[in-house]
ChimeraX commands (.cxc) that place a marker at each C-alpha (Angstrom):
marker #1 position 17.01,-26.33,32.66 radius 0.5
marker #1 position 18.44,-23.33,30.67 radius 0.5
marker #1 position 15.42,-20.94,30.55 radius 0.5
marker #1 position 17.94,-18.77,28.47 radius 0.5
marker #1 position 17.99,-20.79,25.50 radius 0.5
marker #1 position 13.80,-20.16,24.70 radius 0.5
marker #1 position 13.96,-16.79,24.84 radius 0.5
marker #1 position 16.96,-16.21,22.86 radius 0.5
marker #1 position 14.91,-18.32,20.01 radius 0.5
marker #1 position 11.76,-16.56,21.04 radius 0.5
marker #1 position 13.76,-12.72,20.51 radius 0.5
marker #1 position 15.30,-14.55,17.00 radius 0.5
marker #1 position 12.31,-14.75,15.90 radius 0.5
marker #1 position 10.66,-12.08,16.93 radius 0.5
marker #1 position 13.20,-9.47,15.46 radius 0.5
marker #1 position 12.37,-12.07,11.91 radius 0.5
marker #1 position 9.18,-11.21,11.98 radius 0.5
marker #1 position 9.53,-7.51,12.83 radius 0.5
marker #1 position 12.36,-7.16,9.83 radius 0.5
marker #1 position 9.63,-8.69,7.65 radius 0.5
marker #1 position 7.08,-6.33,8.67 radius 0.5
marker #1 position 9.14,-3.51,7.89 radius 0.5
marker #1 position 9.64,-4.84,4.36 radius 0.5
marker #1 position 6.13,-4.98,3.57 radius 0.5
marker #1 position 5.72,-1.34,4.98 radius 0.5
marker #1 position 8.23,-0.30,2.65 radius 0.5
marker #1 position 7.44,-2.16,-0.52 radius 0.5
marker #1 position 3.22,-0.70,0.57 radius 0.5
marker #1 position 5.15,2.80,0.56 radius 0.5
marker #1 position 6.46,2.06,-2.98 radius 0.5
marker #1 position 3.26,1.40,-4.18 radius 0.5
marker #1 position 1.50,4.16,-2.94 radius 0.5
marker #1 position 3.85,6.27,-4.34 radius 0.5
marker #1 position 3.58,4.47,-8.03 radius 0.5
marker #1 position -0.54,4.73,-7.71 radius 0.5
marker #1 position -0.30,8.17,-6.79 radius 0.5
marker #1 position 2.42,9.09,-9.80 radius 0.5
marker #1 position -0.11,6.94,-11.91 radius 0.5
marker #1 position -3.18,8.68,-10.98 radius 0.5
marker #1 position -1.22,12.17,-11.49 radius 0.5
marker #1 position -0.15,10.89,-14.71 radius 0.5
marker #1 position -3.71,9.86,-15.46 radius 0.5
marker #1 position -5.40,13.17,-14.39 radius 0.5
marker #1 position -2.82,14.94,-16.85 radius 0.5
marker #1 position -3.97,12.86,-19.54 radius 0.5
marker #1 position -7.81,13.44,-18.92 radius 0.5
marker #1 position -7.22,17.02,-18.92 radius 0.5
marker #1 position -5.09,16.81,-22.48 radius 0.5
marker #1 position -8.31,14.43,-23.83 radius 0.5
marker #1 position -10.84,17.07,-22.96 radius 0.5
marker #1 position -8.85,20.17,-24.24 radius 0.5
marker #1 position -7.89,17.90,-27.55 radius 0.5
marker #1 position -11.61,17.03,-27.82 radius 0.5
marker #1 position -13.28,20.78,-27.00 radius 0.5
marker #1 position -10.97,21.91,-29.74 radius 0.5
marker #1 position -12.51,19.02,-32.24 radius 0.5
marker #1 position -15.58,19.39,-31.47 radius 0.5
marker #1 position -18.04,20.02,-34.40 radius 0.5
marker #1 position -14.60,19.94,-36.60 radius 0.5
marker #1 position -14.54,15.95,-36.49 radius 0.5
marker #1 position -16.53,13.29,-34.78 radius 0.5
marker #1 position -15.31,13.20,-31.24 radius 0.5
marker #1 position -17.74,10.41,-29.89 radius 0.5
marker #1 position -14.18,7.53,-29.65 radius 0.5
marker #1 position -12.80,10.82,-27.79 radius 0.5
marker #1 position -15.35,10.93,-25.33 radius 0.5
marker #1 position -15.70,7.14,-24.93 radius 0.5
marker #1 position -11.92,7.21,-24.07 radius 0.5
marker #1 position -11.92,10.24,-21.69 radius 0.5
marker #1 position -14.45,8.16,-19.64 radius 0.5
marker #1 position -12.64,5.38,-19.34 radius 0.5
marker #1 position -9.11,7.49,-18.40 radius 0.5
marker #1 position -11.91,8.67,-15.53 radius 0.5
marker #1 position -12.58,5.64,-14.56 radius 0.5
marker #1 position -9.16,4.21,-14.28 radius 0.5
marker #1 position -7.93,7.31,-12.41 radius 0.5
marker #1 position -10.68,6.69,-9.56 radius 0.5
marker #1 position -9.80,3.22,-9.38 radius 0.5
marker #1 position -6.13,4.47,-8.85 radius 0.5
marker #1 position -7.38,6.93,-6.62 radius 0.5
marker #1 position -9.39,4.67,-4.46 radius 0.5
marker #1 position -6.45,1.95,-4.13 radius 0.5
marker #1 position -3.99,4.45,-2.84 radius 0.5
marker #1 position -6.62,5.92,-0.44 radius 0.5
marker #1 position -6.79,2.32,0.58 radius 0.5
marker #1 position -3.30,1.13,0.53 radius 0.5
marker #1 position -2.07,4.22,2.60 radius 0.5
marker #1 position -5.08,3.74,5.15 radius 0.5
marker #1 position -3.18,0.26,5.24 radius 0.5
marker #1 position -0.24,1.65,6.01 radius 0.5
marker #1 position -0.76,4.04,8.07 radius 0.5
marker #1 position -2.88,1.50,10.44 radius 0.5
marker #1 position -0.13,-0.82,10.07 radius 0.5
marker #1 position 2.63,1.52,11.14 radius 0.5
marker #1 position 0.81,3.06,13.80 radius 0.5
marker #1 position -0.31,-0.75,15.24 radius 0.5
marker #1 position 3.13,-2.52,14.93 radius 0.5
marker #1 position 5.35,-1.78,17.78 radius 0.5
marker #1 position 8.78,-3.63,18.88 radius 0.5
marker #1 position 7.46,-6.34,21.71 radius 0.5
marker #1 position 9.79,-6.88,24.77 radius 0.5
marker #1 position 10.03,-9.70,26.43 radius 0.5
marker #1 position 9.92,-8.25,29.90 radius 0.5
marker #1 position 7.92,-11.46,31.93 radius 0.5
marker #1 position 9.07,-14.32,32.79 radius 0.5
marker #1 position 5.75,-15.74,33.10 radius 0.5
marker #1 position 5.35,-17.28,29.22 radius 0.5
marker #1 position 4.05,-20.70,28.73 radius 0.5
marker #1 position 5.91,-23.11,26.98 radius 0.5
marker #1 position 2.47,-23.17,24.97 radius 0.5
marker #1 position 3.68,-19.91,23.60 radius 0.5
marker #1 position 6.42,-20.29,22.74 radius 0.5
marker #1 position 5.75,-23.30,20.30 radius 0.5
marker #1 position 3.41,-21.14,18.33 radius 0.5
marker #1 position 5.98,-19.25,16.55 radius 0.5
marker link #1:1,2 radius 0.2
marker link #1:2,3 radius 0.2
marker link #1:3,4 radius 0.2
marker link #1:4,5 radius 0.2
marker link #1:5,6 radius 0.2
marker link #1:6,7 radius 0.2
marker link #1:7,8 radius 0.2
marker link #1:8,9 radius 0.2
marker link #1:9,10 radius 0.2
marker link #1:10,11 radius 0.2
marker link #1:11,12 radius 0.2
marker link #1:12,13 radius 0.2
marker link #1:13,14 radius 0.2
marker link #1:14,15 radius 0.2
marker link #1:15,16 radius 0.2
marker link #1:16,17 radius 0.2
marker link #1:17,18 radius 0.2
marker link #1:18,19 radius 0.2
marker link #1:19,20 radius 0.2
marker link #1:20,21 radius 0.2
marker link #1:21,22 radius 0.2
marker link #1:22,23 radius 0.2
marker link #1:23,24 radius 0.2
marker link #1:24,25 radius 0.2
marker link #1:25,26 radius 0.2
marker link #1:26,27 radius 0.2
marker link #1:27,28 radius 0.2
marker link #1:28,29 radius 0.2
marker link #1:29,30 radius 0.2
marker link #1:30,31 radius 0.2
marker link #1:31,32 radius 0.2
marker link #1:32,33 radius 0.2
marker link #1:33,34 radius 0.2
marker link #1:34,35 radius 0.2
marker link #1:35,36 radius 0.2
marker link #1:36,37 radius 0.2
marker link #1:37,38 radius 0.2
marker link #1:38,39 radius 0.2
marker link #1:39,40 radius 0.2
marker link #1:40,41 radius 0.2
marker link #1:41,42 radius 0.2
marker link #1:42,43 radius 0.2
marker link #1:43,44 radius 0.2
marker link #1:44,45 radius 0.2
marker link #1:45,46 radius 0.2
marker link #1:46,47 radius 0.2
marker link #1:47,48 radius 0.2
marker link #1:48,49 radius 0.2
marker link #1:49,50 radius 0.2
marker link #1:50,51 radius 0.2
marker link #1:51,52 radius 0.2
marker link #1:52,53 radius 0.2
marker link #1:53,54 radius 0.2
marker link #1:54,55 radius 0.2
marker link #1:55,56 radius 0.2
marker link #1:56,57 radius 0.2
marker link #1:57,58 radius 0.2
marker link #1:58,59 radius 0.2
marker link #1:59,60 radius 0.2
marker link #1:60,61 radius 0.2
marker link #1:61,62 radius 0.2
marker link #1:62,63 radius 0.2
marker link #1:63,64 radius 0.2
marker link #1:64,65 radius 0.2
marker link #1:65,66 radius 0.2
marker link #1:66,67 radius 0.2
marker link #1:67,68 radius 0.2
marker link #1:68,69 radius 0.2
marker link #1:69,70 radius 0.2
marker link #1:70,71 radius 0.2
marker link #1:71,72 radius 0.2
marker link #1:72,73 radius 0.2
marker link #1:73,74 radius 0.2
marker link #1:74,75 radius 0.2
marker link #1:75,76 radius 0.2
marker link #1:76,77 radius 0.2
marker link #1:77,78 radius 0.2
marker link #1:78,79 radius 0.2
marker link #1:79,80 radius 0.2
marker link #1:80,81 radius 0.2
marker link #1:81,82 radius 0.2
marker link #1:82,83 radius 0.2
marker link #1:83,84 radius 0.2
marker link #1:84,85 radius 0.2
marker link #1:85,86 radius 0.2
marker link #1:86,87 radius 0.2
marker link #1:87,88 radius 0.2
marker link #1:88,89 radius 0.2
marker link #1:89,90 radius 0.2
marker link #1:90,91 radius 0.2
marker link #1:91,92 radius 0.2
marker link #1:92,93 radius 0.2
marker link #1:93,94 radius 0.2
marker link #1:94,95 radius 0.2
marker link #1:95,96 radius 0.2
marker link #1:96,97 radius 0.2
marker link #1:97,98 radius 0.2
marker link #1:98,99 radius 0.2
marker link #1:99,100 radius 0.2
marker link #1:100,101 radius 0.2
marker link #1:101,102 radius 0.2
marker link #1:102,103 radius 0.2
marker link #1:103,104 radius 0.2
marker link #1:104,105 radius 0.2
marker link #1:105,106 radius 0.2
marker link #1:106,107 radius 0.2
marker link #1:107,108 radius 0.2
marker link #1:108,109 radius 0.2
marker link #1:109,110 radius 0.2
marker link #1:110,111 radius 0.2
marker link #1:111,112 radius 0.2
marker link #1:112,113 radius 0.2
marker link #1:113,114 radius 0.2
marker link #1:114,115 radius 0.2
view
């Protein structure tokens, strides 16, 4: 029997999986760095909403103004919150994923049909 031949197959798709996880780290890394361009953007935007509405004040009605500059709050925490939690992700994931070796030659054949 060629033990050879499992292991090669084992290794094929072991380096699969591994090429996978290091797309999804990337692609995570892309959208960390959209939420935290979005929640830049957004914090930019509250600030320009309450200078635009200080300066209104008692000039015109700025309750809509207000009511907006709330919800440009509450979007940039939810921003803030999911790239807090996608870089968490990705930091645990990077950290946690390292390059197995197949070093024993002690692997059930049980194993090696769960891949």
């Amino acid at each position: 029997m060629n033990w050879g031949q499992p292991w090669e197959e084992i290794n094929r798709k072991v380096d699969l999986i591994m090429n996978a996880q290091s797309d999804i780290n990337a692609a995570n890394t892309a959208i960390v760095a959209l939420l935290t361009d979005l929640a830049a953007q957004t914090a930019a935007i509250g600030v320009d909403l309450r200078d635009l509405s200080a300066k209104l004040s008692g000039v015109v009605d700025t309750n809509a103004l207000s009511a907006t500059v709330e919800k440009v709050q509450g979007v940039q925490s939810a921003l803030d919150d999911a790239v807090t939690s996608l870089t968490t992700e990705a930091t645990a994931t990077s950290t946690s994923t390292s390059t197995p070796t197949s070093t024993s030659t002690s692997t059930s054949t049980s194993t090696a049909a769960s891949f």
